[in-house]
N, C-alpha and C positions, 0 to 999 in steps of 0.2 A: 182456287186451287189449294191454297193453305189451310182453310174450312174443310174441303174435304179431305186432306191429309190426315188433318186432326181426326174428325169422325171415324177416318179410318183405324188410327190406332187405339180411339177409344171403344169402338165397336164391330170387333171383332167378327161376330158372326156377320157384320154386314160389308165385310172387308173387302171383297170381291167387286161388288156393286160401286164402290167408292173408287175402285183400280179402276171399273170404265170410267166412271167421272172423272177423275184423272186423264187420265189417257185423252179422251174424249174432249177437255177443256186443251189440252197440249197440243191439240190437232187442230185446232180452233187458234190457237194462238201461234200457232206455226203457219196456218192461212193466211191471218192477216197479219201479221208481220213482215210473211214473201211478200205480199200485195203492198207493205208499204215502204218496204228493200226496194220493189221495183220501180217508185213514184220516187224515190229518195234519190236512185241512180239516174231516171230521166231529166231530174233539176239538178244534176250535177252535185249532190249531196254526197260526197265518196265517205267522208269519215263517217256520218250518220247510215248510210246503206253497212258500212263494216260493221260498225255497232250493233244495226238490226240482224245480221247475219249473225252472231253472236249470240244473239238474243232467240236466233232461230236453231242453234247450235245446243243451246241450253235446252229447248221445249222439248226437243229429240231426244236429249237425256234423260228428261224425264220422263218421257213417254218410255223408254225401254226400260228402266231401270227403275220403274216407280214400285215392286216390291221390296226394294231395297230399301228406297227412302223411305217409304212405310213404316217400317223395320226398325230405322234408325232413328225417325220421329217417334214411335212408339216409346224405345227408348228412353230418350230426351225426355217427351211428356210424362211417361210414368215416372221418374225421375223428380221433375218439378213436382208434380200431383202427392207424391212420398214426402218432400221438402215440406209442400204449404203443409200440408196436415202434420208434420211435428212440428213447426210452427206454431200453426196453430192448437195443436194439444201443449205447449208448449205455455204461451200466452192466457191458456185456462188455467192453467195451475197457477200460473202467476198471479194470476187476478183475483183466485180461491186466495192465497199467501196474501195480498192486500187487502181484501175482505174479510180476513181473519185480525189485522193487524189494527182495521180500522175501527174494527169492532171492539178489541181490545184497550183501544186507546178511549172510544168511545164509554166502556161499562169503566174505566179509571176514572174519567171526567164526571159521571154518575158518583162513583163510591166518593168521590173528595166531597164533593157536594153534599153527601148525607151523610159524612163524618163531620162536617162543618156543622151543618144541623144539630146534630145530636149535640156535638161540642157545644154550642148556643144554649140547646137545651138544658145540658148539664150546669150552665152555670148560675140557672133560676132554681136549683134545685135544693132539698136540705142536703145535711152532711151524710145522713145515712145511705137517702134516694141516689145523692153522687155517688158513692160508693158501688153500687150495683150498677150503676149505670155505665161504672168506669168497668167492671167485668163484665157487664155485658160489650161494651163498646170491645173489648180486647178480645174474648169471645169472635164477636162480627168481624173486628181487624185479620182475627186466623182464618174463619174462612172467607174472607176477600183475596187473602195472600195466597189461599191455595186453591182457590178459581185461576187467579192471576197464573200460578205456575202452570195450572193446566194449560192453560190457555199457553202462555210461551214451549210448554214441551208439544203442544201439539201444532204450534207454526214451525217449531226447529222440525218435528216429524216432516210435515209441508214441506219446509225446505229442502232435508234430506230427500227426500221423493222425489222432489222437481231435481235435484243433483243425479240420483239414482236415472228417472227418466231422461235426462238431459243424456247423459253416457249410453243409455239404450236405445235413444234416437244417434247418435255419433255409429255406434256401433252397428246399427241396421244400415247408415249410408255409406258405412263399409261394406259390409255384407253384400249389397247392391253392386257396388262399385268393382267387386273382385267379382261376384257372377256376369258381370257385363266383360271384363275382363277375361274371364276364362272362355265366355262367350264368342267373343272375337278371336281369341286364340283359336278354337275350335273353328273359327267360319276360314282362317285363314290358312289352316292345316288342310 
């Protein structure tokens, strides 16, 4: 019965068909649950017979009022369904900001490495070849520093974004939250 509740608020056009499966599963467990009220009160079972009567009490409801529940599980799952997926749009951005970060860390680990090099090199060298080589080296040092700032202005950008996105996920599950809201207002006017 849960199965086809879902189906039904995910699929709309087949919504109708899933209201007799409903129904139709209700009637079935309204069957045998009389049928085992009736076994329940023959062996003297009163609290168990009360319980199933209950439980016969419940099927009825939902057999009448299953566009209701439809209605309100639609709700609910569209609801979670909106949650996971900013979630999970959520967890991608993050993961972009990690992958940016590791990278960065990464090509740092590189440039020390082949400034260490060079430094080596430089110290086999004459006085003049040092000398160029210390401009060149200072030279490659500015742009390593201005790979590096890109590189950090465009994970603070990352960041900003995921902030930016984070607030626009907040503010869509308002959004939702008052039309569900004005919703029920309206069902109960």
């Amino acid at each position: 019965m849960d199965k086809a509740i879902f189906e039904a608020t995910q699929n709309p056009e087949e919504r109708g068909r899933y209201i007799k499966v409903i129904q139709d599963l209700a009637s079935k467990a309204i069957h045998a649950t009389e049928k085992a009220k009736e076994e329940a009160e023959k062996n003297g079972l009163t609290d168990h017979a009360a319980s199933l009567e209950e439980k016969i009490e419940h099927y009825k409801f939902v057999s009448k009022r299953v566009d209701d529940i439809v209605n309100v599980a639609a709700h609910y799952y569209n609801e979670k369904l909106a949650m996971f997926e900013d979630v999970e749009r959520r967890e991608e951005r993050r993961e972009k900001i990690r992958a940016m970060e590791t990278e960065a860390t990464r090509e740092a680990t590189g440039e020390a490495e082949r400034r260490e090099a060079r430094r080596k090199a430089r110290k086999e060298m004459g006085r003049e070849a040092r000398k160029e080589a210390e401009k060149e080296e200072k030279r490659i040092g500015e742009r390593e520093e201005e790979r590096r700032e890109e590189k950090r202005e465009k994970i603070r950008a990352m960041e900003e974004e995921e902030r930016q996105e984070a607030w626009g996920d907040k503010e869509r599950r308002e959004a939702r939250r008052k039309k569900r809201r004005e919703a029920r207002r309206k069902e109960l006017e």
